[in-house]
C-alpha positions as semicolon CSV with decimal commas, in nm:
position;residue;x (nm);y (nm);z (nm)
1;X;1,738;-0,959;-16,650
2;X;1,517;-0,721;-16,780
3;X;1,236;-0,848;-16,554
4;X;1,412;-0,858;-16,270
5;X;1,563;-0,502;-16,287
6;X;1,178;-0,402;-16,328
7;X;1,092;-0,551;-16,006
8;X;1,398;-0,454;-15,764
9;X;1,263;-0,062;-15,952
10;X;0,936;-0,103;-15,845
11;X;0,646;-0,165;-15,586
12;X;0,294;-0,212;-15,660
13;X;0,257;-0,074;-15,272
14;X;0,189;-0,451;-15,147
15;X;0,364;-0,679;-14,959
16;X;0,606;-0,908;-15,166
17;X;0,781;-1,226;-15,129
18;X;1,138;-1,241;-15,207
19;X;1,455;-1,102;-15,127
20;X;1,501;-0,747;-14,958
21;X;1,411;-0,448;-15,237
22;X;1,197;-0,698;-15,458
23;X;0,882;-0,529;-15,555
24;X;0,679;-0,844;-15,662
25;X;0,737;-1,066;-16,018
26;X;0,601;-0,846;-16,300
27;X;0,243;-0,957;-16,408
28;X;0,253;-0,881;-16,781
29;X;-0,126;-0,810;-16,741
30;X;-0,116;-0,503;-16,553
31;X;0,052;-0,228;-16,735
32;X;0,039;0,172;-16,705
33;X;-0,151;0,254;-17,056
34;X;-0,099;0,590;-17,211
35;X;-0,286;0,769;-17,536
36;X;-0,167;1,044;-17,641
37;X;-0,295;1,323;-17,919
38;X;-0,025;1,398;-18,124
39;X;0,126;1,506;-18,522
40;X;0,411;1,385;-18,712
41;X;0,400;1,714;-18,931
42;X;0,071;1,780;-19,080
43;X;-0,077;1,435;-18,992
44;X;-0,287;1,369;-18,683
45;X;-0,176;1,087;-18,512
46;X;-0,363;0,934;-18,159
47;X;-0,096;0,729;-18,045
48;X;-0,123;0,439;-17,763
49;X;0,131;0,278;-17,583
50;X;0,240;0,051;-17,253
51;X;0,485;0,226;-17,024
52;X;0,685;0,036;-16,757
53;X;0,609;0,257;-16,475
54;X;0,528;0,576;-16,338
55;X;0,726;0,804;-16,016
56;X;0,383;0,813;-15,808
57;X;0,242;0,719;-15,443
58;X;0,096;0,332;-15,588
59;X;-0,274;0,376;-15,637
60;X;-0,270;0,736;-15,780
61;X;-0,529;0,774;-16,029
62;X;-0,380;0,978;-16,276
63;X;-0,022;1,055;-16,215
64;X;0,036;1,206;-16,541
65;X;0,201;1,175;-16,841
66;X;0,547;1,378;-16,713
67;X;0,555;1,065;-16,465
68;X;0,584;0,846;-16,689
69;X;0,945;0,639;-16,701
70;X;1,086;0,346;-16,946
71;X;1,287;0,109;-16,777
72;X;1,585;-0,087;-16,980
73;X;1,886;-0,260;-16,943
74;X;2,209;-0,299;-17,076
75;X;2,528;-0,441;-17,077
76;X;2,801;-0,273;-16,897
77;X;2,996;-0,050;-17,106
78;X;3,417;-0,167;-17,090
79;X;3,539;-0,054;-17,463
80;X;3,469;0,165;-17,723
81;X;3,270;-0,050;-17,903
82;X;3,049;-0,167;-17,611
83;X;2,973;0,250;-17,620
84;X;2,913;0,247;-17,951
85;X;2,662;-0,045;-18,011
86;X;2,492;0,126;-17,685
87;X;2,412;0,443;-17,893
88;X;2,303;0,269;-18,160
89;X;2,026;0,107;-17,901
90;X;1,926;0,441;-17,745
91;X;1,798;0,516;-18,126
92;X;1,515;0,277;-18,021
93;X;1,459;0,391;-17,629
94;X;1,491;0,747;-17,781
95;X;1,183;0,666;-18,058
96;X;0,948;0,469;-17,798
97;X;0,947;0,751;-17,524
98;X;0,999;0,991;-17,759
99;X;0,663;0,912;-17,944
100;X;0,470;0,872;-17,666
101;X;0,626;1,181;-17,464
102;X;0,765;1,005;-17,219
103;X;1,040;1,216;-17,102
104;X;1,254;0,973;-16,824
105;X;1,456;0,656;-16,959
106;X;1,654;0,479;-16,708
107;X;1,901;0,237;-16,812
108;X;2,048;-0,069;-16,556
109;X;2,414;-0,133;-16,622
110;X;2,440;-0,508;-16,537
111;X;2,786;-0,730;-16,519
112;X;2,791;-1,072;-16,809
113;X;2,664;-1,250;-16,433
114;X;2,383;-1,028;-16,403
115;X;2,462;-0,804;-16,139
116;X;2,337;-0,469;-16,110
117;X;2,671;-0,234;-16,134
118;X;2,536;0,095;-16,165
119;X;2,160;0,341;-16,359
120;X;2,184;0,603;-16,581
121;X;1,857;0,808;-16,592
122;X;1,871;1,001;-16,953
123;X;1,603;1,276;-17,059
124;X;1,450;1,150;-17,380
125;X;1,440;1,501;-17,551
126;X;1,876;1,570;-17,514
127;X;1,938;1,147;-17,613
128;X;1,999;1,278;-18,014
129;X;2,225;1,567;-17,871
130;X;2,408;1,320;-17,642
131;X;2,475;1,094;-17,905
132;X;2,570;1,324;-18,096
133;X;2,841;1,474;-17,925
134;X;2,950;1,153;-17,855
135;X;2,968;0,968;-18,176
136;X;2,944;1,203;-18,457
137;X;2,670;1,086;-18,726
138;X;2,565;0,765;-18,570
139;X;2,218;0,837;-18,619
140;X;2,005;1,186;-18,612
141;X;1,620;1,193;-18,525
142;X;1,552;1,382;-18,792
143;X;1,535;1,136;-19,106
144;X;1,367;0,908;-18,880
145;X;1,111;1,169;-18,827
146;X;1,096;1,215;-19,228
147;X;1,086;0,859;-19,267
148;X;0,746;0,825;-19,062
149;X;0,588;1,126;-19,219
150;X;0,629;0,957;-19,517
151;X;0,458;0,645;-19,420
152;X;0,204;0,818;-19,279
153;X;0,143;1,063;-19,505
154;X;0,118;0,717;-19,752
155;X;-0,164;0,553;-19,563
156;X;-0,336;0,791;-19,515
157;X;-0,351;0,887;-19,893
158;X;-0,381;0,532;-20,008
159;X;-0,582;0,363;-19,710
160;X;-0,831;0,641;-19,566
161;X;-1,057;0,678;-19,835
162;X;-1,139;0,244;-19,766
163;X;-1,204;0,363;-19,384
164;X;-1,559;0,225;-19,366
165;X;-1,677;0,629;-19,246
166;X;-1,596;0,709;-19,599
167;X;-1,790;0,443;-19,791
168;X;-2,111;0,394;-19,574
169;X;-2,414;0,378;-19,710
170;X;-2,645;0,441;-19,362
171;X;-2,768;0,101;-19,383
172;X;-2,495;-0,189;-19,303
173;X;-2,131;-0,154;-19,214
174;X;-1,898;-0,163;-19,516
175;X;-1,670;-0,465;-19,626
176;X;-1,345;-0,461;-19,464
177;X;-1,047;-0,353;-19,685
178;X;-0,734;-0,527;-19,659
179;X;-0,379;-0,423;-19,704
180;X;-0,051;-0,511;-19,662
181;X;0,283;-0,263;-19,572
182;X;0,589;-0,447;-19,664
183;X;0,912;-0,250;-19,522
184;X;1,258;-0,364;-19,689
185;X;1,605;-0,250;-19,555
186;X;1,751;-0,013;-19,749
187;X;1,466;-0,026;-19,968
188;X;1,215;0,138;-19,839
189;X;0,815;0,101;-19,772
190;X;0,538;-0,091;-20,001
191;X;0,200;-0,089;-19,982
192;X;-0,047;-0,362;-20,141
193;X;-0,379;-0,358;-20,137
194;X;-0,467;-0,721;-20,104
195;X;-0,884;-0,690;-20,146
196;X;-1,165;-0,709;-19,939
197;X;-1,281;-0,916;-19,702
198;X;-1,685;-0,992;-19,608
199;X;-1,830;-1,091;-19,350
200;X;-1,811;-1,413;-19,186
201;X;-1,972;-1,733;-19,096
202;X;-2,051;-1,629;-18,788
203;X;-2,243;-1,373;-18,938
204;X;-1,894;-1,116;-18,788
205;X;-1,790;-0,837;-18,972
206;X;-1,428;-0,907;-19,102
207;X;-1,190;-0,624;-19,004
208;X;-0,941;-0,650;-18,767
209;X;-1,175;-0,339;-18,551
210;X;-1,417;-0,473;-18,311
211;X;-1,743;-0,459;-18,502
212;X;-1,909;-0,254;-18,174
213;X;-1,583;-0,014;-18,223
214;X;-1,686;0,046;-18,575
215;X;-2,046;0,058;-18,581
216;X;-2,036;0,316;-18,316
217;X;-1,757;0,546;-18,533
218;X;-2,027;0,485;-18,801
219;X;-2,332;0,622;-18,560
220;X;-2,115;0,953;-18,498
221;X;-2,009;1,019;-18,831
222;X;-2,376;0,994;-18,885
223;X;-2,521;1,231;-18,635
């Protein structure tokens, strides 16, 4: 359904095959890419992220972030507890958009046959207020926010100082450090460091980087 409801919301400004409103199937390869400069608190985050489609003539170069609009779909609501599990899942379109600042999230109401009964368009930035008026304490941005902090604020304590930047020599590119982030429910975040790893066979450096991405954050650091 999801697919579907992408393609009767959207035209890539060509010609399609299919019935009347159908924009063309969706071609997982093409995708509107965003990167964004950002902080959670007093860590620097660059943040990158797919977005299902922007409001913009087709072919516009750059239609800007404040164009940018998440698509999703959703059962339609006939009880109480229909509108309560669908708060609970605007936690996640709220925390995807939010993130990336992607301020439009329409929603597709669809029957159990998968008709199309009726869109919602929310703004990302009132979702927590909505929610809130609506269901008390079902969930607040704000630990969430906390939560990540923390994380990050953990990494980068922890797994910066192994960034290959901070231990090269001038000569060759550093052994790449592994580590594993284990996240348990109700339990909270680990994080192992599992060794390092050289370089391989195929004379490749071992990091999950692109060796050309590194070498060249090496060259800066070193001009």
């Amino acid at each position: 359904m999801g697919y579907a409801y992408e393609s009767y919301s959207t035209t890539t400004g060509e010609a399609a095959d299919g019935p009347e409103g159908w924009g063309g199937d969706v071609n997982t390869n093409v995708q509107v890419g965003v990167v964004v400069r950002s902080a959670i608190g007093d860590v620097p985050v660059c943040l990158g992220g797919e977005v299902d489609c922007v409001r913009a003539r087709p072919g516009s170069p750059n239609p800007g972030l404040e164009a940018c609009v998440e698509l999703k779909t959703n059962k339609v609501i006939e009880s109480e507890r229909h509108d309560a599990v669908f708060h609970k899942k605007l936690l996640k379109h709220w925390a995807q958009s939010f993130l990336l600042g992607v301020e439009t999230v329409e929603v597709g109401f669809r029957t159990d046959s998968g008709i199309l009964a009726s869109r919602h368009t929310f703004d990302t930035a009132t979702i927590p207020a909505l929610v809130a008026q609506a269901h008390g304490n079902t969930w607040s941005p704000v630990p969430c926010l906390h939560f990540l902090h923390a994380v990050l604020a953990m990494l980068v304590r922890h797994v910066l100082p192994s960034d290959p930047v901070e231990r090269y020599n001038g000569r060759e590119i550093p052994p790449a450090v592994l580590w594993r982030l284990r996240f348990t429910p109700r339990g909270g975040c680990e994080l192992f460091l599992l060794g390092e790893v050289d370089t391989g066979d195929d004379g490749r450096w071992g990091g999950i980087l692109p060796e050309d991405y590194v070498a060249w954050r090496l060259e800066r650091a070193g001009a």
